[in-house]
MMTF fields as JSON, N, C-alpha, C and O atoms, coordinates in Angstrom:
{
  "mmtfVersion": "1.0.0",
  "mmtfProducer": "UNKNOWN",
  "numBonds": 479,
  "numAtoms": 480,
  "numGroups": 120,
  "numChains": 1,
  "numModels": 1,
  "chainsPerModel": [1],
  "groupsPerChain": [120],
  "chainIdList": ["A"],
  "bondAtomList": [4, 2, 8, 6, 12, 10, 16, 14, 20, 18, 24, 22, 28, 26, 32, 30, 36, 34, 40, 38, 44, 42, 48, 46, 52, 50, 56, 54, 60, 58, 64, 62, 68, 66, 72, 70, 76, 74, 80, 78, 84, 82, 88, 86, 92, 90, 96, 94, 100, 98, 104, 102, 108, 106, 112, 110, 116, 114, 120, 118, 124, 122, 128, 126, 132, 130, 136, 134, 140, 138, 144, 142, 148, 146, 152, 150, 156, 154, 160, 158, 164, 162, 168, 166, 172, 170, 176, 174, 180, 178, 184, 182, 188, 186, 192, 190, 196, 194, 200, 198, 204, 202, 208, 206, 212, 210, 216, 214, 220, 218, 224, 222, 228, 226, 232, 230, 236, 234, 240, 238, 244, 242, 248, 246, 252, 250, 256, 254, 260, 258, 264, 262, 268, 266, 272, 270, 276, 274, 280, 278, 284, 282, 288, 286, 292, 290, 296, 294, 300, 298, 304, 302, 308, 306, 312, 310, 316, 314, 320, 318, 324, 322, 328, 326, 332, 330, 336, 334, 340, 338, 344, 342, 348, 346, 352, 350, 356, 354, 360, 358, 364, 362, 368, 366, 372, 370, 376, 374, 380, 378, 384, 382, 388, 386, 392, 390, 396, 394, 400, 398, 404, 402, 408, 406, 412, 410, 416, 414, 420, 418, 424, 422, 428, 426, 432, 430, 436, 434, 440, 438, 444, 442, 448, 446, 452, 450, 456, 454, 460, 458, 464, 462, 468, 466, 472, 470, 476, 474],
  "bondOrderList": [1, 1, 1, 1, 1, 1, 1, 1, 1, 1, 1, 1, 1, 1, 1, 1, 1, 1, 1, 1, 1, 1, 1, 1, 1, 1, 1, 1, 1, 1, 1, 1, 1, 1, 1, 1, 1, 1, 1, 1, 1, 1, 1, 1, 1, 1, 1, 1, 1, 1, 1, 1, 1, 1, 1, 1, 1, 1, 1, 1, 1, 1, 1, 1, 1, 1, 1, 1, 1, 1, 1, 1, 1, 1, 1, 1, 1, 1, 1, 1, 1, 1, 1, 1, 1, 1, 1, 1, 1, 1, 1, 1, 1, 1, 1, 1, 1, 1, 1, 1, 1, 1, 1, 1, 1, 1, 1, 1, 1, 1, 1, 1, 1, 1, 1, 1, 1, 1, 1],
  "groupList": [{"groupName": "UNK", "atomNameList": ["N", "CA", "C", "O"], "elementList": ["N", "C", "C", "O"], "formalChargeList": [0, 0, 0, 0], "bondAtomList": [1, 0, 2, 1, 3, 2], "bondOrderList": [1, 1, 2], "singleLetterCode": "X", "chemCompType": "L-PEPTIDE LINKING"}],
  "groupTypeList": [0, 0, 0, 0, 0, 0, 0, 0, 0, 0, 0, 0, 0, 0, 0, 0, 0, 0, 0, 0, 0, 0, 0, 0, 0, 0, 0, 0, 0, 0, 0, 0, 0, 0, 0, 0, 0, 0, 0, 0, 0, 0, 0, 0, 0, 0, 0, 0, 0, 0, 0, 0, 0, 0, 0, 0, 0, 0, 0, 0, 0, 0, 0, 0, 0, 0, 0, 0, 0, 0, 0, 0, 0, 0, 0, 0, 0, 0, 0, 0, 0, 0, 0, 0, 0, 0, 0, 0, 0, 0, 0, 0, 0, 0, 0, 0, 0, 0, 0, 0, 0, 0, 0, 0, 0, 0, 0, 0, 0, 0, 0, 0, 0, 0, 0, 0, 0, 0, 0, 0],
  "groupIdList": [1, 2, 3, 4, 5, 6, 7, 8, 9, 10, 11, 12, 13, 14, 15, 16, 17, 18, 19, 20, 21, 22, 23, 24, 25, 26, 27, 28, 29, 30, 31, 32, 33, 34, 35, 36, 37, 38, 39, 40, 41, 42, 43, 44, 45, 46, 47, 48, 49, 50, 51, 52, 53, 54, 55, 56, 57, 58, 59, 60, 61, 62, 63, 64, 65, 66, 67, 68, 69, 70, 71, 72, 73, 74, 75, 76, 77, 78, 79, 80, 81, 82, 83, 84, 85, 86, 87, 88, 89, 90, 91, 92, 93, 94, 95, 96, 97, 98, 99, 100, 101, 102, 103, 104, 105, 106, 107, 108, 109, 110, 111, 112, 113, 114, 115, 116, 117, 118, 119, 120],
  "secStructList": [7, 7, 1, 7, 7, 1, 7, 7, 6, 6, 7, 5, 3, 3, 7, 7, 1, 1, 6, 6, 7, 1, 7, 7, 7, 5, 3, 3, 3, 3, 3, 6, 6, 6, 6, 3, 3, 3, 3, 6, 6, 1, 1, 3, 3, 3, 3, 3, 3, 7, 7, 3, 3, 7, 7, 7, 6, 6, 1, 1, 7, 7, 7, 3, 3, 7, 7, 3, 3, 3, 3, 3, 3, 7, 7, 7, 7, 6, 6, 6, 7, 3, 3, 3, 3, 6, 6, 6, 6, 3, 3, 3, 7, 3, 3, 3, 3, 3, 3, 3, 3, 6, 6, 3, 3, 3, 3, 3, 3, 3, 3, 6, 6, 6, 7, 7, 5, 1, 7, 7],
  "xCoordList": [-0.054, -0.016, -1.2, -2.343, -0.897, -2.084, -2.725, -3.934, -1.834, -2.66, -2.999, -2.27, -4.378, -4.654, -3.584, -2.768, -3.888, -2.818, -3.256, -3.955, -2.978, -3.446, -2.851, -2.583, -2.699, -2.303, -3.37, -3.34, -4.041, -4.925, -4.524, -3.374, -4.851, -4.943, -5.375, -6.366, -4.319, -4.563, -4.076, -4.006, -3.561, -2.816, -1.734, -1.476, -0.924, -0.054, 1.243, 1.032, 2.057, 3.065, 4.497, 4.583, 5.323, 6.566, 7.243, 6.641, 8.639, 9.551, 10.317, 10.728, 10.336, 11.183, 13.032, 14.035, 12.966, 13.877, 13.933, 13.057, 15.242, 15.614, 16.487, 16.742, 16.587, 17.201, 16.461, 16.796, 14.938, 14.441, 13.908, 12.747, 14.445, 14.391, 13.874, 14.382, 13.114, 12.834, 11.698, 10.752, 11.872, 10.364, 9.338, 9.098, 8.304, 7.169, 6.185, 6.316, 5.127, 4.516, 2.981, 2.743, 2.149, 0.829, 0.881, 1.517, -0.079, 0.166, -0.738, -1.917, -0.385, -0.762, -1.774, -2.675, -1.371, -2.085, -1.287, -0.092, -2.25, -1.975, -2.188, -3.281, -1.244, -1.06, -1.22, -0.258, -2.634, -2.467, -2.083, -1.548, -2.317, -1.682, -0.03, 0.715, 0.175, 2.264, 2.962, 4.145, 1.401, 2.288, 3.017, 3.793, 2.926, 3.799, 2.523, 1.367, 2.906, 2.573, 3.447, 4.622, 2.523, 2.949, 2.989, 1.851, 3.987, 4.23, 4.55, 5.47, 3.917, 4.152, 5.469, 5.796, 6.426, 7.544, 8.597, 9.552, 8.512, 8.901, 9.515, 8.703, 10.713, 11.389, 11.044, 10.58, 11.589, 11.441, 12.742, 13.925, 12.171, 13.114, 12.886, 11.796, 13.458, 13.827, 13.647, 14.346, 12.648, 11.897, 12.238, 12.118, 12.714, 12.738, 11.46, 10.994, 11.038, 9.842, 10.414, 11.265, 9.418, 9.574, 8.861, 7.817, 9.005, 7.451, 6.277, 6.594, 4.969, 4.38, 3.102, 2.574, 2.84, 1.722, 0.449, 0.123, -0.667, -1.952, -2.758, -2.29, -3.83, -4.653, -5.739, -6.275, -6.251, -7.551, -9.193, -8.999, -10.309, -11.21, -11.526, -11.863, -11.457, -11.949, -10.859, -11.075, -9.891, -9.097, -7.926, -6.794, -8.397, -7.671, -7.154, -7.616, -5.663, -4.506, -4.114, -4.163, -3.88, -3.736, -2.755, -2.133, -2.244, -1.57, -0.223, -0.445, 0.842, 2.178, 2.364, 2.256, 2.69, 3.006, 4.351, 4.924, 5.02, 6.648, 7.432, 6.761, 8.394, 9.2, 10.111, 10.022, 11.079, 11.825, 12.361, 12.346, 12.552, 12.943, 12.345, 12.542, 11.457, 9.968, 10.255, 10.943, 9.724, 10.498, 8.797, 7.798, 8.871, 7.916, 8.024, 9.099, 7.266, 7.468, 7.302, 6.307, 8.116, 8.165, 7.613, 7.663, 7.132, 6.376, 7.499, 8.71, 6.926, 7.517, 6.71, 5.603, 8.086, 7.077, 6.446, 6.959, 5.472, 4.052, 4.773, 4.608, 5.908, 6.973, 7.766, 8.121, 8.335, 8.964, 8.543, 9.217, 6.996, 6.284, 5.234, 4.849, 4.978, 4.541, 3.203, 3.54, 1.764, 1.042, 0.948, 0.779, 1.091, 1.45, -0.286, -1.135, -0.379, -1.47, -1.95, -1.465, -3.075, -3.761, -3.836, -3.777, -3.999, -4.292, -2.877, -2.752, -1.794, -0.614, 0.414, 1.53, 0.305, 1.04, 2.381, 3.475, 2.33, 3.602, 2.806, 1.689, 4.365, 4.559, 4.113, 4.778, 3.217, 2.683, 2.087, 1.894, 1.974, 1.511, -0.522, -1.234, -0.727, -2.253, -3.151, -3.138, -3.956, -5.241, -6.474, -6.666, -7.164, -8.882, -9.495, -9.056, -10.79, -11.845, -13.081, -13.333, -13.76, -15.383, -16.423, -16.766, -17.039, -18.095, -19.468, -19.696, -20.712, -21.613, -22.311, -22.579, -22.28, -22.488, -24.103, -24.192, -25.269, -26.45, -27.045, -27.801, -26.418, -26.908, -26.239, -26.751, -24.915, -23.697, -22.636, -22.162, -22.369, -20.917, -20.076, -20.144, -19.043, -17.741, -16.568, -16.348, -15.763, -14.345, -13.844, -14.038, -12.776, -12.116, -10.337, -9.757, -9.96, -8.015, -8.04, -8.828, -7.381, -6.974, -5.401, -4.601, -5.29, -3.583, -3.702, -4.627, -2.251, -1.806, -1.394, -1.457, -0.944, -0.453, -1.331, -1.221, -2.349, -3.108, -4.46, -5.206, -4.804, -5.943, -6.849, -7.921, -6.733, -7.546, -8.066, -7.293, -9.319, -9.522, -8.43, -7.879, -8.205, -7.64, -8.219, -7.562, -9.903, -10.392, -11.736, -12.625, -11.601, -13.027, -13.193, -14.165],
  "yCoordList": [16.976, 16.709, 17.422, 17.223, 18.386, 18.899, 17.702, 17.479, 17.049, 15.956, 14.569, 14.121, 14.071, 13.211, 11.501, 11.442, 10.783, 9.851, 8.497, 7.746, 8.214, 7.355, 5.859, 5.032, 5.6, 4.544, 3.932, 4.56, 2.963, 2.047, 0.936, 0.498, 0.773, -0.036, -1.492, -1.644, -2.333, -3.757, -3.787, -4.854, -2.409, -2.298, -3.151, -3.361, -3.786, -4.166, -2.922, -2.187, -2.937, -1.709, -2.569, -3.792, -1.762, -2.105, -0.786, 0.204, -1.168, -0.023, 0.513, -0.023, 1.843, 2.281, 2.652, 2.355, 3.281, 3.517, 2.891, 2.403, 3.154, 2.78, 0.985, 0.093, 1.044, -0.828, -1.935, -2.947, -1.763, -2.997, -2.243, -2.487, -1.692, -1.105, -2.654, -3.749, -2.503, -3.605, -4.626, -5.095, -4.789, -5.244, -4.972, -3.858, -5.954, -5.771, -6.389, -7.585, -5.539, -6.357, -5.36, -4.57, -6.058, -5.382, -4.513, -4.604, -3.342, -2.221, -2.234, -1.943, -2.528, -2.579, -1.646, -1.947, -0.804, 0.702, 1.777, 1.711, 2.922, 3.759, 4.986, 5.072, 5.938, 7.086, 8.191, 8.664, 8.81, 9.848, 11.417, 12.206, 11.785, 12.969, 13.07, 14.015, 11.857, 11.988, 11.488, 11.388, 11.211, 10.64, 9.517, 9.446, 8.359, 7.174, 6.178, 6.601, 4.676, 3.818, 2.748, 2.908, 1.575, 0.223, -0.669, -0.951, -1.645, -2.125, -3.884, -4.286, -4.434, -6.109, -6.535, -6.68, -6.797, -6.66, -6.456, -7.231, -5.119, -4.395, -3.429, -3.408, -2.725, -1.461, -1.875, -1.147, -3.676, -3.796, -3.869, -4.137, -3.571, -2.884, -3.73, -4.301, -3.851, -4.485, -3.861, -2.862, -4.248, -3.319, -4.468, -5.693, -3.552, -3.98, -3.849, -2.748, -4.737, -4.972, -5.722, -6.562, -4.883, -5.087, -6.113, -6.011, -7.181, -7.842, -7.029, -6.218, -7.288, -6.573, -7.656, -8.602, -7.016, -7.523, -7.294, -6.132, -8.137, -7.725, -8.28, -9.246, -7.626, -7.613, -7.947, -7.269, -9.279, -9.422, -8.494, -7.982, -8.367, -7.603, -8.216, -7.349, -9.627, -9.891, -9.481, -9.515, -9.152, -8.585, -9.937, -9.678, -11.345, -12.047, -12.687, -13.116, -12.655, -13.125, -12.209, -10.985, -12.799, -12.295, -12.578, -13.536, -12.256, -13.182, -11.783, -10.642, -12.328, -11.534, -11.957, -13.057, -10.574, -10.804, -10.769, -9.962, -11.867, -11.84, -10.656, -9.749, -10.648, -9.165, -10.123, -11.35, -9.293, -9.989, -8.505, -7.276, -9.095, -7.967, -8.966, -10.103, -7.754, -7.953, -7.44, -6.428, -8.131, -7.652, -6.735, -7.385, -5.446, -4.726, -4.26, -3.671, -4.221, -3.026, -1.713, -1.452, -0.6, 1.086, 1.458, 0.739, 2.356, 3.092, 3.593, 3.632, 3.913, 4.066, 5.294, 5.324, 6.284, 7.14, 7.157, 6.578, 7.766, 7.672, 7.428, 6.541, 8.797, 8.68, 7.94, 7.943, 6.975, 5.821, 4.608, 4.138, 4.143, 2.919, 3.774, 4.943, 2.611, 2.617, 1.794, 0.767, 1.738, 0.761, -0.121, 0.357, -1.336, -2.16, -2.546, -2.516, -2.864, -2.468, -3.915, -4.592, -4.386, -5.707, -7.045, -8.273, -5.854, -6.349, -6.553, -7.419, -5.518, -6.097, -6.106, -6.245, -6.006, -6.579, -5.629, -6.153, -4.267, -3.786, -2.292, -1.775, -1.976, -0.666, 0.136, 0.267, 1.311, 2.29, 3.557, 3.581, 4.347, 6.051, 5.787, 5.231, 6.582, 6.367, 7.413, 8.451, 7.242, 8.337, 8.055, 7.075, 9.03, 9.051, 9.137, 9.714, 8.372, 8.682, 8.57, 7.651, 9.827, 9.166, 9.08, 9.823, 8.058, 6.932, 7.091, 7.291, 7.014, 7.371, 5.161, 4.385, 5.143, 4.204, 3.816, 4.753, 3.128, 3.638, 5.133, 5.514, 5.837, 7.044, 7.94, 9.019, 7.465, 7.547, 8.182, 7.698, 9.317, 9.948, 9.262, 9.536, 8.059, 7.477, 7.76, 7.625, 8.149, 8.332, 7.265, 6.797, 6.191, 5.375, 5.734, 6.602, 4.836, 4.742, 3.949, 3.008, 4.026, 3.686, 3.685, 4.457, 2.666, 2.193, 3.142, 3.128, 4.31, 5.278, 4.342, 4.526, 3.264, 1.983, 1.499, 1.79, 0.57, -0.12, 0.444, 0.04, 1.562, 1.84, 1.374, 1.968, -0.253, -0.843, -0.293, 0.371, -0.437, 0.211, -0.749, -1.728, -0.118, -0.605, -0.945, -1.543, -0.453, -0.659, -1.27, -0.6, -2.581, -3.378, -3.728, -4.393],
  "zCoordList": [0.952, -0.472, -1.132, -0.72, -2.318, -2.917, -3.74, -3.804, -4.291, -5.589, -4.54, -3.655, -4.982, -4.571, -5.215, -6.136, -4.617, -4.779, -5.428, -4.747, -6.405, -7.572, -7.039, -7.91, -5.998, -5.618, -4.14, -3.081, -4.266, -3.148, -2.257, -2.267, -1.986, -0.838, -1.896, -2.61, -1.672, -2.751, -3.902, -4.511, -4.529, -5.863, -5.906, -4.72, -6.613, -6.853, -7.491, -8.455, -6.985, -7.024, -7.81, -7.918, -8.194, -8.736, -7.686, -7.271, -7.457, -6.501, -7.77, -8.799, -7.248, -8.529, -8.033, -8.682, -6.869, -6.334, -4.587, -3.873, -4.382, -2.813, -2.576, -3.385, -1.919, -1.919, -1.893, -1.276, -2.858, -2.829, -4.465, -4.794, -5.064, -6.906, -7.855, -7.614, -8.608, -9.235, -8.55, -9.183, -7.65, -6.77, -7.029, -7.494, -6.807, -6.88, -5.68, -5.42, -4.887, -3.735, -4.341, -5.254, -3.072, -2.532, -1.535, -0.485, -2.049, -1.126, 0.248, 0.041, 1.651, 2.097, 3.106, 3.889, 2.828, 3.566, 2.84, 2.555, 2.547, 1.941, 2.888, 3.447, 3.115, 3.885, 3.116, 2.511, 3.039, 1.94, 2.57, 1.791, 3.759, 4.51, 4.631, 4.89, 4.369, 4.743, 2.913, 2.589, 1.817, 0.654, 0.545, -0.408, 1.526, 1.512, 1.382, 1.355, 1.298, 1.075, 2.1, 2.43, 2.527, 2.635, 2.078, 1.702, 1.636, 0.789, 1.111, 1.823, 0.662, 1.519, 1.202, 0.024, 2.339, 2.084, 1.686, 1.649, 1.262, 0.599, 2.03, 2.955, 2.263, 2.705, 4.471, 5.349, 4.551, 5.373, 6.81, 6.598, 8.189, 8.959, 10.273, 10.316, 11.005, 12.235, 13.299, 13.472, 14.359, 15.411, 16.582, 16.554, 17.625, 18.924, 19.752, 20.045, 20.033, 20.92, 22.611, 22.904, 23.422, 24.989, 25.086, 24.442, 25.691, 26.209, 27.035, 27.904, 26.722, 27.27, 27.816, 27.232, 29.335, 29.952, 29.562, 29.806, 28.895, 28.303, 29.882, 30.485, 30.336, 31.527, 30.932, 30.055, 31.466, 30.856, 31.6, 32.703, 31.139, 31.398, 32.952, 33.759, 33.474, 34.747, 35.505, 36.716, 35.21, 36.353, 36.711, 37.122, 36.486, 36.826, 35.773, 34.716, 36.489, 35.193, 33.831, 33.71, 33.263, 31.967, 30.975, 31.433, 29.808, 28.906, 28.437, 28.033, 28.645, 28.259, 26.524, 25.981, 25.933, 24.411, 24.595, 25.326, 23.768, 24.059, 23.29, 22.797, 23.212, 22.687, 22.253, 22.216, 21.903, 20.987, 19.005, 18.941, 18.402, 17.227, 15.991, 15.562, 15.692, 14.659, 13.454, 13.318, 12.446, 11.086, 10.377, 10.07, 10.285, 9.79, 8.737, 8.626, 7.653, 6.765, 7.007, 7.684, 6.586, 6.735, 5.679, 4.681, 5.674, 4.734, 3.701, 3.919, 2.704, 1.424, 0.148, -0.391, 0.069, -0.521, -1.977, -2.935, -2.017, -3.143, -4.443, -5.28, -4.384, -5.985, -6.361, -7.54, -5.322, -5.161, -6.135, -7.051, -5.617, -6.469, -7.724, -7.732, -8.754, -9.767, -9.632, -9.044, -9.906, -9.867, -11.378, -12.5, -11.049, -12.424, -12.505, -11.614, -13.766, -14.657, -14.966, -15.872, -14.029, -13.928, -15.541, -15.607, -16.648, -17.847, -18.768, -19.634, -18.371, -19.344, -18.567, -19.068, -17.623, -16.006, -16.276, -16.068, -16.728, -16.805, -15.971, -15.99, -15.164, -14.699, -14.943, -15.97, -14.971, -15.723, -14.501, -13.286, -15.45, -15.158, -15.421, -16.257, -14.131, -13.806, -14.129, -13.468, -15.107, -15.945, -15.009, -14.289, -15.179, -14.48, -15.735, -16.729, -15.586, -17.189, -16.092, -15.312, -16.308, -15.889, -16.564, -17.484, -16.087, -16.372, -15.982, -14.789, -17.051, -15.995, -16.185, -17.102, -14.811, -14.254, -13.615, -12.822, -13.476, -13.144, -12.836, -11.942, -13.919, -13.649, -12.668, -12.37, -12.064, -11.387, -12.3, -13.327, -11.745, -12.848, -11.728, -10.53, -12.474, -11.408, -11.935, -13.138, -11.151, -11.895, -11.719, -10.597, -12.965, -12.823, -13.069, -13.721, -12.381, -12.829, -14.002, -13.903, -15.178, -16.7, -16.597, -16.068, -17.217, -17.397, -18.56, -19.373, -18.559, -19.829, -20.831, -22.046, -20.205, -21.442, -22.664, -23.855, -21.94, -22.66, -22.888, -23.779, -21.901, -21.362, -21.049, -21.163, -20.374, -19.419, -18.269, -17.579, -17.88, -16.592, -15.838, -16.341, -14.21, -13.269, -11.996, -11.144, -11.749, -10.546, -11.442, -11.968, -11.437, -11.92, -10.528, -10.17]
}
């Protein structure tokens, strides 16, 4: 991805497209080399898991994780979600303004809406 990605880790997102459209979750990890996002239950998928033997460090015994089919969220791409805008809680397109802060030039995210900051 050339453009950096206006979406964090803790944002609150709206889905714009795909079979969960209209949703809204917390973003749980943000993938900025592949452009997707995780999304708290949101674009979620059904994983087969093996049981697996965990070996403890003394060598003796140890504790089996059961298997079974695990409900995960999949990643979801960047153009997909919208970050909704803390102060008028609607969907919106994400501005940078910088700030000089203790003598700190900081760049912040600004809702295009209201123009509230978005990262207090």
């Amino acid at each position: 991805m050339s453009q950096t990605m206006k979406v964090k880790k803790g944002d609150r997102v709206h889905i714009l497209r795909g079979k969960d459209a209209g949703k809204e979750g917390r973003v749980l990890e943000a993938l900025p080399r592949d452009g997707k996002v995780i999304v708290e239950n949101i674009n979620v998928i059904k994983k087969h898991r093996r049981p697996r033997a965990i070996q403890s460090n003394t060598g003796i015994g140890g504790t089996v994780v059961p298997g079974g089919i695990a409900e995960l969220p999949a990643p979801l791409p960047v153009a997909n979600v919208m970050v909704v805008c803390p102060t008028c809680g609607k969907p919106t397109r994400v501005g940078t303004v910088t700030k000089t802060i203790a003598g700190k030039e900081v760049r912040l995210r600004v809702c295009k809406k209201c123009g509230e900051e978005i990262d207090k």
